[in-house]
C-alpha positions in Angstrom: 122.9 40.7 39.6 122.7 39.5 43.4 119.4 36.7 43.4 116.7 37.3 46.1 118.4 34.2 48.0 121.7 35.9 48.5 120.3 38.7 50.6 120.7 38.5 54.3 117.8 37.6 56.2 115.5 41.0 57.4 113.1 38.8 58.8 110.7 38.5 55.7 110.8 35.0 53.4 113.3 34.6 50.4 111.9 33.7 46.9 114.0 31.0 45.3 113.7 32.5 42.2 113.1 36.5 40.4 109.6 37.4 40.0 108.5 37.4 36.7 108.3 40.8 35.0 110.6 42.1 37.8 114.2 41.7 35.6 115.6 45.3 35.6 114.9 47.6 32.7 112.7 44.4 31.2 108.8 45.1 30.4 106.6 42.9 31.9 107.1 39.2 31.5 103.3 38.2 30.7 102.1 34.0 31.2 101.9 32.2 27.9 98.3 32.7 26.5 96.0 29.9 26.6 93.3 29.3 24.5 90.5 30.0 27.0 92.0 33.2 28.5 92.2 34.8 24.7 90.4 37.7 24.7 87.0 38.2 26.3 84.7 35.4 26.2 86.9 33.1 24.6 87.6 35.3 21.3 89.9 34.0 18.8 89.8 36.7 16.4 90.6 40.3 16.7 89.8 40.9 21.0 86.7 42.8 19.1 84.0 42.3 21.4 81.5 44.6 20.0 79.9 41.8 17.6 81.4 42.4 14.9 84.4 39.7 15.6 81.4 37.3 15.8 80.0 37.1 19.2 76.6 36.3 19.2 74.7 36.4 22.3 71.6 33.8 22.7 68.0 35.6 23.5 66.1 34.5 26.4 62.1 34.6 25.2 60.0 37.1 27.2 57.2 35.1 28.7 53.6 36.0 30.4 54.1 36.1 33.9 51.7 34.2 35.9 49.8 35.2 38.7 51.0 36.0 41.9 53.6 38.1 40.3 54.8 39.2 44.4 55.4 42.0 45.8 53.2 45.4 45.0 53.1 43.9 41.5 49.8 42.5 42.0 48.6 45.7 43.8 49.3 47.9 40.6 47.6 45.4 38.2 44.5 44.9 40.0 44.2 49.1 40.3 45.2 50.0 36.4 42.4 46.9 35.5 39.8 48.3 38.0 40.2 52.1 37.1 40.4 51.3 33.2 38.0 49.3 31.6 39.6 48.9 28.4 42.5 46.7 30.6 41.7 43.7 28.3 42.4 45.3 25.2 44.8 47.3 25.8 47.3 45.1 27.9 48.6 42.1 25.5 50.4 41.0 28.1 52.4 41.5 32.0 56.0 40.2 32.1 57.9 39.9 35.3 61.3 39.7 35.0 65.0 40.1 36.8 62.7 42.5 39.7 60.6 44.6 37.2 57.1 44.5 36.1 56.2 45.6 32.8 53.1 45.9 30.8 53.1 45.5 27.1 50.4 47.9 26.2 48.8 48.6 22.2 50.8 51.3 20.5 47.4 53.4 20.0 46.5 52.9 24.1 49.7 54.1 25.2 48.3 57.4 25.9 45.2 56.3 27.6 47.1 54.0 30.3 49.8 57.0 30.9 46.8 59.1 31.9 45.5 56.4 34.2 48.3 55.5 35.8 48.6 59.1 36.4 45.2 60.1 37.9 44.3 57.5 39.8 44.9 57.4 43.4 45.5 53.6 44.1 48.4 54.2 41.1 49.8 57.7 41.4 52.7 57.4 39.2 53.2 60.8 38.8 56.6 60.3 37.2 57.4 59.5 33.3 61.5 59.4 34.3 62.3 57.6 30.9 61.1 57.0 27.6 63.7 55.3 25.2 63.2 53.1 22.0 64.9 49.4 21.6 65.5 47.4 18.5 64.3 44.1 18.1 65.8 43.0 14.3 65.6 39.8 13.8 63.3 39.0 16.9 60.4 40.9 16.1 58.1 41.9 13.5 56.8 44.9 15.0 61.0 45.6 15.6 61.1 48.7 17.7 60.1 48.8 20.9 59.4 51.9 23.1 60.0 51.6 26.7 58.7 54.1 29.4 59.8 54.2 33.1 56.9 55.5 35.3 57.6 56.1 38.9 55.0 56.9 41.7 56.8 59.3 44.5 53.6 59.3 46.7 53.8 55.0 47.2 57.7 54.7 46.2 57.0 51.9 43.2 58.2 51.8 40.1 56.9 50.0 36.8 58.1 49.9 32.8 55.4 50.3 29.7 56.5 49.2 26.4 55.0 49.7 23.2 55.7 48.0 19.8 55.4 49.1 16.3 56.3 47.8 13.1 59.1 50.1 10.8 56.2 50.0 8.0 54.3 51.9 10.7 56.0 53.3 13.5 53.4 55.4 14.9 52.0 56.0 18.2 50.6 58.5 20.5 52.6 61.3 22.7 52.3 61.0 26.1 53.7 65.0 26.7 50.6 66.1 27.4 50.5 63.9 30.5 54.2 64.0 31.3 56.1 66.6 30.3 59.5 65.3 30.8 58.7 63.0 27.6 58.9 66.2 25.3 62.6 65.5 24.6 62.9 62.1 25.3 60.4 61.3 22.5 62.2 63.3 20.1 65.8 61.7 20.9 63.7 58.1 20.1 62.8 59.4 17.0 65.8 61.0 16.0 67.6 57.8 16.5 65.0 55.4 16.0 62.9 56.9 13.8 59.1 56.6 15.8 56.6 58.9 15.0 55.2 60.3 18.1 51.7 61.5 17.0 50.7 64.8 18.5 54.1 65.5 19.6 54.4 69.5 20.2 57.5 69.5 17.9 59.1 66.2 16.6 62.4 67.5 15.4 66.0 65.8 15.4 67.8 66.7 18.5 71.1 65.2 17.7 71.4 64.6 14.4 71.5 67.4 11.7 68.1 68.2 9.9 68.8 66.3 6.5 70.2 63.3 7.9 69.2 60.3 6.2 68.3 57.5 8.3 68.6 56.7 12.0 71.2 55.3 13.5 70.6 53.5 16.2 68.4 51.1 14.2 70.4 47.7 14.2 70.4 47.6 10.7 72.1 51.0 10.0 75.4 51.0 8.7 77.9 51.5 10.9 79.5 54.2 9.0 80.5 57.6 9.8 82.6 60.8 8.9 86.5 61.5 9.6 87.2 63.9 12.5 90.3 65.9 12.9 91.3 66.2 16.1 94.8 68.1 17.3 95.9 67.6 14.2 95.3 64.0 13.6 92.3 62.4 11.5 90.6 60.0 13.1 89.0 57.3 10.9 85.6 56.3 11.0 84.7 53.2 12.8 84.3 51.0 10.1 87.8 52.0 8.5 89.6 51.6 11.8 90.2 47.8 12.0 89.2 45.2 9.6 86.2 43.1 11.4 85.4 39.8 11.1 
């Protein structure tokens, strides 16, 4: 085999020596592994990065923002506490964080700030584009969280509700009658999460079969699930793919 430096000069640079991975009819020649660059994050174990090889992420603690929050953040505040009385009560706190301003509102006022921030015209958020549920296990006694993304088309701002009730008593109101688009997306959060939307139209599963025990994506589900054949081939459930650490 004729080395790079034995070809006559075209008028590029020679390499004193062959690259690495380029020997013919060889697979890749890959670096030694060092201890930092193995797997993501530094794993040692199985490159299993969904936690269950032991990664554990550190939680930042949601705090009160304090005032001035900047931006129209201030704006839409002041107008949801001057058009609704109950603003004291009902608001347990404002949190401004990575650009986004949300209010932590009471389970049972959900509703009632929804229809606010609806009808009145310094607010106008005529949008519900998101309702979705979160799991706080470990973090939280009243664990699961539901988030709603309200958008106001007429003043182009945007703001997040969220709600939090306790698995002992995961109830709270429906917000369909004031935004439709929430019929569905409330019954995907309590299909997976298992909240009771009170005076829902029709709070069924929408992914998971009728009788299915349980809702999976609660943290504290098992991981689980059923073998699929697929072209012929059976395809283990997750948990009997790999053995995690």
């Amino acid at each position: 085999m004729t080395s790079p430096t034995d070809k006559p000069n075209d008028g590029g640079v020679p390499l004193p020596v062959v690259p690495a991975g380029a020997t013919s009819g060889a697979p890749a020649e890959l670096p030694p592994s060092s201890p930092a660059g193995r797997g993501m994050f530094g794993n040692q174990g199985t490159g299993d990065v969904s936690g269950y090889g032991g990664l554990v992420r550190q939680r930042q603690p949601i705090e009160e923002a304090s005032r001035p929050y900047g931006g129209y953040f201030d704006e839409v505040r002041d107008a949801l506490e001057e058009a609704y009385p109950a603003f004291g009560d009902a608001i347990e706190k404002v949190v401004v964080d990575r650009g986004e301003l949300t209010l932590h509102v009471r389970p049972e006022r959900i509703a009632e700030v929804c229809q606010v921030m609806r009808d009145d015209l310094a607010l106008r958020f005529e949008l519900c584009s998101s309702v979705s549920g979160a799991d706080y296990l470990g973090a939280d006694e009243r664990r699961l969280h539901v988030v709603y993304l309200l958008t106001s088309m007429t003043y182009r701002r945007r703001v997040r509700l969220e709600a939090a009730v306790s698995v002992e008593a995961p109830n709270l109101p429906s917000v369909t009658a004031i935004y439709p688009t929430a019929d569905w997306q409330e019954r995907e959060a309590y299909d997976m999460f298992g909240i009771v939307f009170d005076g829902h139209p029709s709070l069924t599963r929408i992914l998971m079969p009728d009788d299915w025990e349980g809702h999976p994506q609660r943290k504290d589900y098992p991981l689980g699930g059923v073998p699929v054949e697929y072209k012929g081939a059976e395809i283990q459930p997750p948990n009997e793919r790999r053995s995690y650490q």
